[in-house]
HTML snippet that shows the backbone in 3Dmol.js (N, CA, C, O; Angstrom):
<script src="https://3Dmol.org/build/3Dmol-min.js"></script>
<div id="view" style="width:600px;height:400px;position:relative"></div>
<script>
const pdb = `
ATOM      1  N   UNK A   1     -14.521  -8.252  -8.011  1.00  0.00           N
ATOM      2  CA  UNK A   1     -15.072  -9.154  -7.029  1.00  0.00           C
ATOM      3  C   UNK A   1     -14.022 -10.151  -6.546  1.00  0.00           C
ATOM      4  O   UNK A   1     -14.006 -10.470  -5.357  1.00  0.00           O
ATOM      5  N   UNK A   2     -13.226 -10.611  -7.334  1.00  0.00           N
ATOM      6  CA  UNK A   2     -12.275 -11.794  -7.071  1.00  0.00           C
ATOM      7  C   UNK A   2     -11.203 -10.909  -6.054  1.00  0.00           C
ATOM      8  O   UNK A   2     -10.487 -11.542  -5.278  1.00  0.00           O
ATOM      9  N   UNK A   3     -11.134  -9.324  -6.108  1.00  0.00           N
ATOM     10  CA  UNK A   3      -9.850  -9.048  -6.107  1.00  0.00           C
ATOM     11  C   UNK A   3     -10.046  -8.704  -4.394  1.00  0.00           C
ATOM     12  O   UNK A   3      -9.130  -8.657  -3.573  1.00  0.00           O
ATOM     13  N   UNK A   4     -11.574  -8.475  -4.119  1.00  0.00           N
ATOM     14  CA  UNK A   4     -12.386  -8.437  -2.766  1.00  0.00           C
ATOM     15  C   UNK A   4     -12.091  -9.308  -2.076  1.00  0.00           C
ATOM     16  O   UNK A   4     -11.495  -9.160  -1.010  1.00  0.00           O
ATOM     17  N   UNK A   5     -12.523 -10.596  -2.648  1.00  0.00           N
ATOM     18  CA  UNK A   5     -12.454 -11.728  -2.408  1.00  0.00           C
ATOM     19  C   UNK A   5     -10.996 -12.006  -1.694  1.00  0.00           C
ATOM     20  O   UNK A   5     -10.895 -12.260  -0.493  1.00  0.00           O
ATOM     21  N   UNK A   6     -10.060 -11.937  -2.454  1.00  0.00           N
ATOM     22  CA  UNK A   6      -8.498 -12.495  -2.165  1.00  0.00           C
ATOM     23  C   UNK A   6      -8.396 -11.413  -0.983  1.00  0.00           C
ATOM     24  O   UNK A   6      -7.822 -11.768   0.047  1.00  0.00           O
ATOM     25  N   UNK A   7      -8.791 -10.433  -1.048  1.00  0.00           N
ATOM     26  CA  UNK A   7      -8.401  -9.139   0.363  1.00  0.00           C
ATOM     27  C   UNK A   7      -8.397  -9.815   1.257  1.00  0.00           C
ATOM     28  O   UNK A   7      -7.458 -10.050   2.018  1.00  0.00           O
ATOM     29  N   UNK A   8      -9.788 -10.338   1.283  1.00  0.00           N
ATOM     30  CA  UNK A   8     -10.547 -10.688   2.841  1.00  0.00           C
ATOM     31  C   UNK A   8      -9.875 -11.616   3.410  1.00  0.00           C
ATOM     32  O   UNK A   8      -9.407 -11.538   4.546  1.00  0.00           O
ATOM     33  N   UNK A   9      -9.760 -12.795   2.471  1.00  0.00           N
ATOM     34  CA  UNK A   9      -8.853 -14.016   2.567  1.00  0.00           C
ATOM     35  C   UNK A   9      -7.628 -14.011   2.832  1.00  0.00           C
ATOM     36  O   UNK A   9      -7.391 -14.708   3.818  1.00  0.00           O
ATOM     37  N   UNK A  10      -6.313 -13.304   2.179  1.00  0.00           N
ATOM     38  CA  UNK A  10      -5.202 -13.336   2.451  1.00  0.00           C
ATOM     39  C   UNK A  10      -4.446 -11.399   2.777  1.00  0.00           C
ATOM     40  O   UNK A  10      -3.739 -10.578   2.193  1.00  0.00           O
ATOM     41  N   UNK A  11      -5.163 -11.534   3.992  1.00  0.00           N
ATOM     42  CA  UNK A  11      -4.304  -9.676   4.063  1.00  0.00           C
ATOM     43  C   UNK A  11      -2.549  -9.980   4.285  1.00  0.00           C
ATOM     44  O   UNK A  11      -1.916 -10.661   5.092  1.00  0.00           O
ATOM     45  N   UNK A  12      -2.247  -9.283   3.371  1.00  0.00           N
ATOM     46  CA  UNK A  12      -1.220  -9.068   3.638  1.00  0.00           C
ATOM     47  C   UNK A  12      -0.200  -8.006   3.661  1.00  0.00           C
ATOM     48  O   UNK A  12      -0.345  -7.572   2.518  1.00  0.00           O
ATOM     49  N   UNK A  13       0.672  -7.339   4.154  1.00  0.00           N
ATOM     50  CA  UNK A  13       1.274  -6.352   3.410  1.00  0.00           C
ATOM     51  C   UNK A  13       1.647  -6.308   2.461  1.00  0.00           C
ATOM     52  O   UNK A  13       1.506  -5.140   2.100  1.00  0.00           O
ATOM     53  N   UNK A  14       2.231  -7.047   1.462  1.00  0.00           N
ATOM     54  CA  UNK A  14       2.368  -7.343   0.329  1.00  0.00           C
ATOM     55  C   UNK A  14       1.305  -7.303  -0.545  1.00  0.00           C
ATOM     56  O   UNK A  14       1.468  -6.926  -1.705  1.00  0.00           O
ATOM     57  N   UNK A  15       0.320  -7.621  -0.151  1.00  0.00           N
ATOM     58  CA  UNK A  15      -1.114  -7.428  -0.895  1.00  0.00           C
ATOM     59  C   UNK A  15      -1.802  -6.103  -1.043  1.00  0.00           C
ATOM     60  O   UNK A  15      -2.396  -5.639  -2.017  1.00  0.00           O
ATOM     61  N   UNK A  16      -1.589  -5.610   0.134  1.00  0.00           N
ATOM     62  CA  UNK A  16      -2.179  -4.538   0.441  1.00  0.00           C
ATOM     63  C   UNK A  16      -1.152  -3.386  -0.026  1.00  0.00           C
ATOM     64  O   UNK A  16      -1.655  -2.276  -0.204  1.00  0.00           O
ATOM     65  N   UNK A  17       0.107  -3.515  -0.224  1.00  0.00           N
ATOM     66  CA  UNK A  17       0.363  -2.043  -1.472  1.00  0.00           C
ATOM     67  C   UNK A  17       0.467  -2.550  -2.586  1.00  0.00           C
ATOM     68  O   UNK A  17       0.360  -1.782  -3.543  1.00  0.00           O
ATOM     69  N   UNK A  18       0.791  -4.500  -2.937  1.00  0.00           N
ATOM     70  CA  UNK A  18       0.285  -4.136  -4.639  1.00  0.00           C
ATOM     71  C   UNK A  18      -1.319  -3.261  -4.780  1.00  0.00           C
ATOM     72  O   UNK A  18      -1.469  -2.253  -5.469  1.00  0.00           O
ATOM     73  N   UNK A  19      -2.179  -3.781  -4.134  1.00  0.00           N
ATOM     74  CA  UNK A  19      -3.981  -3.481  -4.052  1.00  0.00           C
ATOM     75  C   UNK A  19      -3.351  -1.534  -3.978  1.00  0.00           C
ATOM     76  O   UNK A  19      -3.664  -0.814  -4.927  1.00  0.00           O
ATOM     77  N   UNK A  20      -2.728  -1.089  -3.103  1.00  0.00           N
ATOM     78  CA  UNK A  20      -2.860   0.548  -3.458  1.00  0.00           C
ATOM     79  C   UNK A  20      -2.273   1.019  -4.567  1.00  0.00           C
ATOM     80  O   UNK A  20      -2.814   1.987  -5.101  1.00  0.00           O
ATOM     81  N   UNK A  21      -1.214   0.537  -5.087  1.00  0.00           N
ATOM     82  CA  UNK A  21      -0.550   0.733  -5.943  1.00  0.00           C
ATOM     83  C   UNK A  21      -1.523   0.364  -7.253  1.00  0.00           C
ATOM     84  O   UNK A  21      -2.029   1.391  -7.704  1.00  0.00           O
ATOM     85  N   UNK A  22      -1.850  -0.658  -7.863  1.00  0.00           N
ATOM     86  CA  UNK A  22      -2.839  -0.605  -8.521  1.00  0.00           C
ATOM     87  C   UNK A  22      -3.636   0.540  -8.480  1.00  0.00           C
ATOM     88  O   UNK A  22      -3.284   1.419  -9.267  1.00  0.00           O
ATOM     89  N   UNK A  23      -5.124   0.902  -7.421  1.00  0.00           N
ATOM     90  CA  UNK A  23      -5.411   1.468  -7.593  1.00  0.00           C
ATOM     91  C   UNK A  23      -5.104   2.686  -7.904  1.00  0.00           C
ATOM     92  O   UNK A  23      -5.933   3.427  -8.433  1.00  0.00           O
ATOM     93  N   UNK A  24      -3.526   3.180  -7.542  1.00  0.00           N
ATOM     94  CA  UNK A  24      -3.311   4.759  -8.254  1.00  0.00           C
ATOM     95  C   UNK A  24      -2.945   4.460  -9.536  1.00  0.00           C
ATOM     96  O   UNK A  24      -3.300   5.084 -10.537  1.00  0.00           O
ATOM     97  N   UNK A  25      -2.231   3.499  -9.500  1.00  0.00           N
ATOM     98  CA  UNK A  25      -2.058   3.263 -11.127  1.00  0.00           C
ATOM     99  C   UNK A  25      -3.356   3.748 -12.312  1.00  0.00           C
ATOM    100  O   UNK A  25      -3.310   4.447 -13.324  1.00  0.00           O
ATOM    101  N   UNK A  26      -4.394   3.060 -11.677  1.00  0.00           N
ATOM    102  CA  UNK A  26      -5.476   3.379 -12.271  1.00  0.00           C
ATOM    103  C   UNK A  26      -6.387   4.590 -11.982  1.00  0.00           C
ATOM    104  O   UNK A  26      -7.567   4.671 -12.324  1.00  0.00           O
ATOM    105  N   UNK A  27      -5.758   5.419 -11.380  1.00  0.00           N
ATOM    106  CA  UNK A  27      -5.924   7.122 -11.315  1.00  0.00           C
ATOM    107  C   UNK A  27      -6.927   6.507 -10.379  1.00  0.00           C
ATOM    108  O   UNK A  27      -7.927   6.339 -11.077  1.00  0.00           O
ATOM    109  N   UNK A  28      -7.147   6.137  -9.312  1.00  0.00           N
ATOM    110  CA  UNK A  28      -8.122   5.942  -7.842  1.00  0.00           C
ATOM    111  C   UNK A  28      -7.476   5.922  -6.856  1.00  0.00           C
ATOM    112  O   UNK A  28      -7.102   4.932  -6.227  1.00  0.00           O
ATOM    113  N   UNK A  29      -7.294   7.003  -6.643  1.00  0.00           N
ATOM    114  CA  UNK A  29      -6.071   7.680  -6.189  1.00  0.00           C
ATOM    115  C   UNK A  29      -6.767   7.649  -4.168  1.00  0.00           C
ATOM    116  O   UNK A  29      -6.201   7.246  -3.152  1.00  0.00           O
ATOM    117  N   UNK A  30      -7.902   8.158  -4.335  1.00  0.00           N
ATOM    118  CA  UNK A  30      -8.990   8.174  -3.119  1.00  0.00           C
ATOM    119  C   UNK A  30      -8.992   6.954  -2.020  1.00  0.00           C
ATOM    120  O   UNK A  30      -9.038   7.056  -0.794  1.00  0.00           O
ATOM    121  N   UNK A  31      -8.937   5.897  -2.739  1.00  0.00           N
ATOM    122  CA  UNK A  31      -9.177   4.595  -2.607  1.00  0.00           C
ATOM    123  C   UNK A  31      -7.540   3.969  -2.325  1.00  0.00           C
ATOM    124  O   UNK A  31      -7.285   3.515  -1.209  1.00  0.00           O
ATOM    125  N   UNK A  32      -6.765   3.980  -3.115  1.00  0.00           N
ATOM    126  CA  UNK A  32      -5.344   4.120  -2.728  1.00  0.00           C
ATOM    127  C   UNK A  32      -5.063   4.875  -1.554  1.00  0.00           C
ATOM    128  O   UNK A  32      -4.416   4.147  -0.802  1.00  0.00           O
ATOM    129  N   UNK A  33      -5.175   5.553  -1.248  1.00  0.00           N
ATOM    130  CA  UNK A  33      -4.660   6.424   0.182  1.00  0.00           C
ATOM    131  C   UNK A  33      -5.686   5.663   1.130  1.00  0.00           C
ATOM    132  O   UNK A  33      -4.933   5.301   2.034  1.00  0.00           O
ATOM    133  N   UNK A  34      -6.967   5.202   1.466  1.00  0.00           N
ATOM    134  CA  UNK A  34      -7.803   4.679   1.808  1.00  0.00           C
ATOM    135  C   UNK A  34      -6.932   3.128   2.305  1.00  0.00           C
ATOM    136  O   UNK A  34      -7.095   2.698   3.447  1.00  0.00           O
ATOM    137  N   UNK A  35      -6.288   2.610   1.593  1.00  0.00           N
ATOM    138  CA  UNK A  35      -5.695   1.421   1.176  1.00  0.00           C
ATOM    139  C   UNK A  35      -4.468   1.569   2.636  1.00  0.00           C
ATOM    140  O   UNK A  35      -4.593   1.127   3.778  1.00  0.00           O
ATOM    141  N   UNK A  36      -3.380   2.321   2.048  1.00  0.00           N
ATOM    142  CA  UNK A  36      -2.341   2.871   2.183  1.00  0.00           C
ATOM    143  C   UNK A  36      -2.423   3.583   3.813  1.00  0.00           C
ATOM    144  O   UNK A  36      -1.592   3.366   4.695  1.00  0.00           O
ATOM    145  N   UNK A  37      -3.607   4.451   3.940  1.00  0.00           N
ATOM    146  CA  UNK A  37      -3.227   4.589   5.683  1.00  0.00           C
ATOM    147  C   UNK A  37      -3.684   3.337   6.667  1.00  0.00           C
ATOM    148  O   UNK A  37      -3.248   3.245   7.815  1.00  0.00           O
ATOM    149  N   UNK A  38      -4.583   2.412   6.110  1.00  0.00           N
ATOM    150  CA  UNK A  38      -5.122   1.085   6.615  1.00  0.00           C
ATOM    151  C   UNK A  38      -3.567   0.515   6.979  1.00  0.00           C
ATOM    152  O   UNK A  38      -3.102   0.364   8.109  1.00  0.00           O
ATOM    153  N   UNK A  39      -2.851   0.224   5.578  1.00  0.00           N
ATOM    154  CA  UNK A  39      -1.765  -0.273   5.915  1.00  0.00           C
ATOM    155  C   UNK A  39      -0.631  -0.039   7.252  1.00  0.00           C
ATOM    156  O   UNK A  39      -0.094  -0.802   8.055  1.00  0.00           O
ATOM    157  N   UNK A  40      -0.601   1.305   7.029  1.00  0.00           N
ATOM    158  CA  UNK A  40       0.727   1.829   7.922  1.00  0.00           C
ATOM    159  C   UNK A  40      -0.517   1.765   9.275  1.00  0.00           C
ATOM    160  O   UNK A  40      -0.060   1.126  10.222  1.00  0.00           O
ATOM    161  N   UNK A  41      -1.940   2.286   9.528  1.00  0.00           N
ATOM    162  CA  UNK A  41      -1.601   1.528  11.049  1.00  0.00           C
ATOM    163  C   UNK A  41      -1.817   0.326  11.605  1.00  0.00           C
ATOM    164  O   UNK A  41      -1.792   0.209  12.830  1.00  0.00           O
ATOM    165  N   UNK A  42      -2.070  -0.775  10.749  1.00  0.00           N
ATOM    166  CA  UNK A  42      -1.217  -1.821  10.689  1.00  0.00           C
ATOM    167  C   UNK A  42       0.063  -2.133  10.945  1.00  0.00           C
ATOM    168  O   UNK A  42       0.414  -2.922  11.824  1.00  0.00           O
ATOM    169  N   UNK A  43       0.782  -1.547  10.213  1.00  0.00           N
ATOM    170  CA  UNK A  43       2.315  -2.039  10.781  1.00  0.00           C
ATOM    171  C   UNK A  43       2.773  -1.124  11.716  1.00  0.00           C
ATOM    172  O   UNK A  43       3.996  -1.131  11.861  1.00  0.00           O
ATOM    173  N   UNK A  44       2.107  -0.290  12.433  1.00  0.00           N
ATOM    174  CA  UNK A  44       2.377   0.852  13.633  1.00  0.00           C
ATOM    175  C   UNK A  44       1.720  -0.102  14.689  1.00  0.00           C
ATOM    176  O   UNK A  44       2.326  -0.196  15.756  1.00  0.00           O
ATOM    177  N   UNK A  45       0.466  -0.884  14.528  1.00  0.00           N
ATOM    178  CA  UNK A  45       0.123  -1.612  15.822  1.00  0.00           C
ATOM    179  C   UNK A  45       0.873  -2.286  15.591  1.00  0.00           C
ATOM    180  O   UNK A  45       1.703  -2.168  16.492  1.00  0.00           O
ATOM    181  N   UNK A  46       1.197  -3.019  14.899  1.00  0.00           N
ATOM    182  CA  UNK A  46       2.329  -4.743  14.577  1.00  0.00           C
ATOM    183  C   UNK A  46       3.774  -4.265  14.876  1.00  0.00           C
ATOM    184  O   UNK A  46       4.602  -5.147  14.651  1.00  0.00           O
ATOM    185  N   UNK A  47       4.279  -3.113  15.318  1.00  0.00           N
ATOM    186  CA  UNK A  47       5.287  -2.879  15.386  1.00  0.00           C
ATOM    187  C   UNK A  47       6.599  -3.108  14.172  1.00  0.00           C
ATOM    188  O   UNK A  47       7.800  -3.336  14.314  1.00  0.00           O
ATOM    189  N   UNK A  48       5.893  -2.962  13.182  1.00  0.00           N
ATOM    190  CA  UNK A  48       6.824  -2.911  11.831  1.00  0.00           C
ATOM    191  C   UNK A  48       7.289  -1.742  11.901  1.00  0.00           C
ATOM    192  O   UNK A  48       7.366  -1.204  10.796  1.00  0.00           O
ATOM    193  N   UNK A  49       7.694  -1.013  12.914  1.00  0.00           N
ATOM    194  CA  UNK A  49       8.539   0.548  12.516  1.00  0.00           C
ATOM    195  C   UNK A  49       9.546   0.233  11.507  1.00  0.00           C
ATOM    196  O   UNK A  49       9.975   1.288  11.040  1.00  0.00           O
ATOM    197  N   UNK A  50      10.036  -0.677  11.040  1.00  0.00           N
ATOM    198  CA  UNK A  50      11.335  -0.205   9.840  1.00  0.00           C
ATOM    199  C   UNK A  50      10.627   0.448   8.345  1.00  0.00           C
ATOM    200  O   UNK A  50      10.949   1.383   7.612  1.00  0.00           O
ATOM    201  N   UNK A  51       8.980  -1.040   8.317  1.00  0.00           N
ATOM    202  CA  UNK A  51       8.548  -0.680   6.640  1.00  0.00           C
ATOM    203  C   UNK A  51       8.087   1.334   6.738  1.00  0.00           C
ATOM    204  O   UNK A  51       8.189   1.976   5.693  1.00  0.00           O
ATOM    205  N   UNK A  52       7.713   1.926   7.802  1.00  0.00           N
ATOM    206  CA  UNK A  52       6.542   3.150   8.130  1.00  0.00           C
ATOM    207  C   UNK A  52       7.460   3.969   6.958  1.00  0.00           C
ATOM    208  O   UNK A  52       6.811   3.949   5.912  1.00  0.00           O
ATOM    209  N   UNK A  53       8.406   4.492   6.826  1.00  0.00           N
ATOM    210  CA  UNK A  53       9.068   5.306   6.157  1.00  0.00           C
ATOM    211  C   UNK A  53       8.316   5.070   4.245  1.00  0.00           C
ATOM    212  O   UNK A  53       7.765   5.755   3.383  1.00  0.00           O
ATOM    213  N   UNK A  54       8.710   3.877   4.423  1.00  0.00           N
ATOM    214  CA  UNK A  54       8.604   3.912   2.769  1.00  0.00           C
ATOM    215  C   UNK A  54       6.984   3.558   2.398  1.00  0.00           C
ATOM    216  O   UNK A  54       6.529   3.664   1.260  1.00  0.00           O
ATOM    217  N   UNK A  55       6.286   3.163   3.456  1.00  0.00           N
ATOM    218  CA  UNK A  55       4.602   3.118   3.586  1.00  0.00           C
ATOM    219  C   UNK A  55       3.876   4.764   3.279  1.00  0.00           C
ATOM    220  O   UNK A  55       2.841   5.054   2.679  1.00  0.00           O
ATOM    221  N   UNK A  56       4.991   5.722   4.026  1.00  0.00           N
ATOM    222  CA  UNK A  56       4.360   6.755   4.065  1.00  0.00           C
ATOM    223  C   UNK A  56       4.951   7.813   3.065  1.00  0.00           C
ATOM    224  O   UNK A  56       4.522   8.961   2.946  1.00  0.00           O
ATOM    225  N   UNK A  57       5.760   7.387   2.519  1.00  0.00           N
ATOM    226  CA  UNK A  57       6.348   7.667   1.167  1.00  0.00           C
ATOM    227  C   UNK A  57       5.676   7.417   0.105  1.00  0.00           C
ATOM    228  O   UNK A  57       5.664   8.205  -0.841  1.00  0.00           O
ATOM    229  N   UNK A  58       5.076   6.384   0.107  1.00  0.00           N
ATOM    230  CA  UNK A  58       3.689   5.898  -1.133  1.00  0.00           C
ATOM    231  C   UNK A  58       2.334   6.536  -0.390  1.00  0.00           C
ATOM    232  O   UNK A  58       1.489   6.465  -1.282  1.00  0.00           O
ATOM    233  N   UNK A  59       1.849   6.977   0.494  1.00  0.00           N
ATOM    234  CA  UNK A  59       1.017   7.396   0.964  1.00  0.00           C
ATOM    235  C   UNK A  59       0.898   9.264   0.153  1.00  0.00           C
ATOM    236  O   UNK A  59      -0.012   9.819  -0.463  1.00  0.00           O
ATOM    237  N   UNK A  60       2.207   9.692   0.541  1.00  0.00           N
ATOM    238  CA  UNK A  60       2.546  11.008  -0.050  1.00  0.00           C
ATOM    239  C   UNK A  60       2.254  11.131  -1.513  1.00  0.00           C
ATOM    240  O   UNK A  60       1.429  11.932  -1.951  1.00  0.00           O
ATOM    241  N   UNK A  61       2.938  10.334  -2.235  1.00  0.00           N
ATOM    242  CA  UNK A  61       2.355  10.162  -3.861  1.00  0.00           C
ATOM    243  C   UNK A  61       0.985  10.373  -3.759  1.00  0.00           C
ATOM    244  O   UNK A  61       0.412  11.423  -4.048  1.00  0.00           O
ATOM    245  N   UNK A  62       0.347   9.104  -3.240  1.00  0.00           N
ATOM    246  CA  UNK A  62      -1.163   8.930  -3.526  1.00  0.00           C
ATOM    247  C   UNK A  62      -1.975   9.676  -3.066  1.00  0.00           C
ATOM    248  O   UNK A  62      -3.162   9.350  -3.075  1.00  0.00           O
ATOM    249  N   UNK A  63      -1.547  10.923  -2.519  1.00  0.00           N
ATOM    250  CA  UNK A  63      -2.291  12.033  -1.929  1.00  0.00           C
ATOM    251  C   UNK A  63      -1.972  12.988  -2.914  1.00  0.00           C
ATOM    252  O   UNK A  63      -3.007  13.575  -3.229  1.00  0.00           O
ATOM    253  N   UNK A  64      -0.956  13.420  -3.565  1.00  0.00           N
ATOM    254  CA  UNK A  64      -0.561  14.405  -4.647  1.00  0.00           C
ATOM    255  C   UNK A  64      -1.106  13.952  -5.915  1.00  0.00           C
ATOM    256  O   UNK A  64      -1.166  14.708  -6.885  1.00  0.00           O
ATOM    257  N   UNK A  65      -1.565  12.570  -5.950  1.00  0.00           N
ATOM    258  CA  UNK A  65      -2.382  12.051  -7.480  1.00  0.00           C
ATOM    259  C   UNK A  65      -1.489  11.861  -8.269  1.00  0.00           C
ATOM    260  O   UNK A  65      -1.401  12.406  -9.369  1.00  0.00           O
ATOM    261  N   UNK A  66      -0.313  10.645  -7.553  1.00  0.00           N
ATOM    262  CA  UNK A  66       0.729  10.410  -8.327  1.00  0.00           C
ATOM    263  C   UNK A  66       0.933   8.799  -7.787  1.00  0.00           C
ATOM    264  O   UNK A  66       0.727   8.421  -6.633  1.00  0.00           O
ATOM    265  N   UNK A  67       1.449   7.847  -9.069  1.00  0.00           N
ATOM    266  CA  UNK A  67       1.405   6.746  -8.729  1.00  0.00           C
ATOM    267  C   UNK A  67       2.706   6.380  -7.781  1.00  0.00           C
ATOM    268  O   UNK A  67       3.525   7.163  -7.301  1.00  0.00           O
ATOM    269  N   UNK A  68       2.642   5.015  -7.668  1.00  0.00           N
ATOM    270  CA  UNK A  68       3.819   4.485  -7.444  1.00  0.00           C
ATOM    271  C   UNK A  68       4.763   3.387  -7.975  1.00  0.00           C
ATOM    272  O   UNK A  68       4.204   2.335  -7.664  1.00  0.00           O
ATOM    273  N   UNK A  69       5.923   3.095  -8.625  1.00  0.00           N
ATOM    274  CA  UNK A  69       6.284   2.839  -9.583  1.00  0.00           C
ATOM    275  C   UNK A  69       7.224   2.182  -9.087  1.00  0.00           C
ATOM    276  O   UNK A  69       7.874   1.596  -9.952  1.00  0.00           O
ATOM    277  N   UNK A  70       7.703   1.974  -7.691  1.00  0.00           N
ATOM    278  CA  UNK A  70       8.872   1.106  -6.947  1.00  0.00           C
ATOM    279  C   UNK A  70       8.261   1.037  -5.679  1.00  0.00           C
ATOM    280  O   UNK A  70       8.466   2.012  -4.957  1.00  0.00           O
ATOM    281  N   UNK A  71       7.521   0.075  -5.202  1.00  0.00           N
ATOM    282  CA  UNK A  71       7.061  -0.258  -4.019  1.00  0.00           C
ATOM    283  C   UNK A  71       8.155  -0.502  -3.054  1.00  0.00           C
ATOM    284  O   UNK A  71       8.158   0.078  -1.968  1.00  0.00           O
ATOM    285  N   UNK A  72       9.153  -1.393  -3.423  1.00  0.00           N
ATOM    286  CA  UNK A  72      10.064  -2.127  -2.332  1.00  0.00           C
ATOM    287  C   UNK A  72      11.669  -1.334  -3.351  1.00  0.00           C
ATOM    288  O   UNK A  72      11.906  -1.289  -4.558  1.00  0.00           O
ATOM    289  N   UNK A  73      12.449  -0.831  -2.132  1.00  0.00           N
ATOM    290  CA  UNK A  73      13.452  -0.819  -2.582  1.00  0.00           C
ATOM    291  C   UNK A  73      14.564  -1.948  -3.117  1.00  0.00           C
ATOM    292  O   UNK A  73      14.420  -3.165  -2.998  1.00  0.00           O
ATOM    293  N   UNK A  74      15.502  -1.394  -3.625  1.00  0.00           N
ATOM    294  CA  UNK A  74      16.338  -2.313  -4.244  1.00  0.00           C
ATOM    295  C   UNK A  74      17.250  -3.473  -2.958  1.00  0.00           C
ATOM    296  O   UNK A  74      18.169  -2.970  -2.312  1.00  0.00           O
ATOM    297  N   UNK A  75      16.894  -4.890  -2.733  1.00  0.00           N
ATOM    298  CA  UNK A  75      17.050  -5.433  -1.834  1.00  0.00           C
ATOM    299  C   UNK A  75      16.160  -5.873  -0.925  1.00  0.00           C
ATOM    300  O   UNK A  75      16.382  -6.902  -0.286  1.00  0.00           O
ATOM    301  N   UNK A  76      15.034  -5.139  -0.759  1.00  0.00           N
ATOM    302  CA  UNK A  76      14.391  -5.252  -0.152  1.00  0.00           C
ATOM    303  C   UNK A  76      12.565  -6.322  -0.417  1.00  0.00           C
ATOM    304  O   UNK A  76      11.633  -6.410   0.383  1.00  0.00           O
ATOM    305  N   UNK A  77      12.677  -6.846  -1.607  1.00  0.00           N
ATOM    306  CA  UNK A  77      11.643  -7.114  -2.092  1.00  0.00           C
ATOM    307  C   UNK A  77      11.060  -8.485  -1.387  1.00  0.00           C
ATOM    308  O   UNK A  77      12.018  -9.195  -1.083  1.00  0.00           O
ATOM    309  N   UNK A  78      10.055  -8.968  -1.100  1.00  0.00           N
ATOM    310  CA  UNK A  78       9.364 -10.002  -0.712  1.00  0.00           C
ATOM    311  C   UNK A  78       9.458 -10.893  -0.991  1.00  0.00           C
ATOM    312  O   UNK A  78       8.724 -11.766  -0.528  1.00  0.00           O
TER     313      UNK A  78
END
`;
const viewer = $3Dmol.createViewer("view");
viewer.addModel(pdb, "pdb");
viewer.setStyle({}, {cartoon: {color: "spectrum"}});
viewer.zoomTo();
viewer.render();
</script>
């Protein structure tokens, strides 16, 4: 409920692949990809073309029922 809560309140990209990432972590894998294409067309309307690559790179995992274990590359972190 809290974790609903903070969604609604603060979207962020940053929020929104820890929130997918979690969920595959926790084998909800459904819900993660659910998460994860929300995201990327988000940053396709917002014109974030640089993050789409590595958005849809964690998208690929979470469709094969595999987590993700490095969200942000090396340098690149928030």
């Amino acid at each position: 409920m809290v974790g609903a809560l903070l969604a609604k309140e603060q979207r962020t990209l940053e929020l929104g692949e820890t929130m997918a990432m979690a969920l595959a972590a926790a084998t909800r894998y459904e819900e993660a990809v659910r998460v994860q294409r929300d995201l990327l067309k988000g940053v396709e309307h917002a014109g974030l073309h640089q993050v789409v690559p590595r958005l849809a790179a964690n998208l690929a995992l979470y469709e094969r029922g595999q987590p993700c274990r490095t969200p942000w590359p090396a340098g690149e972190i928030p």
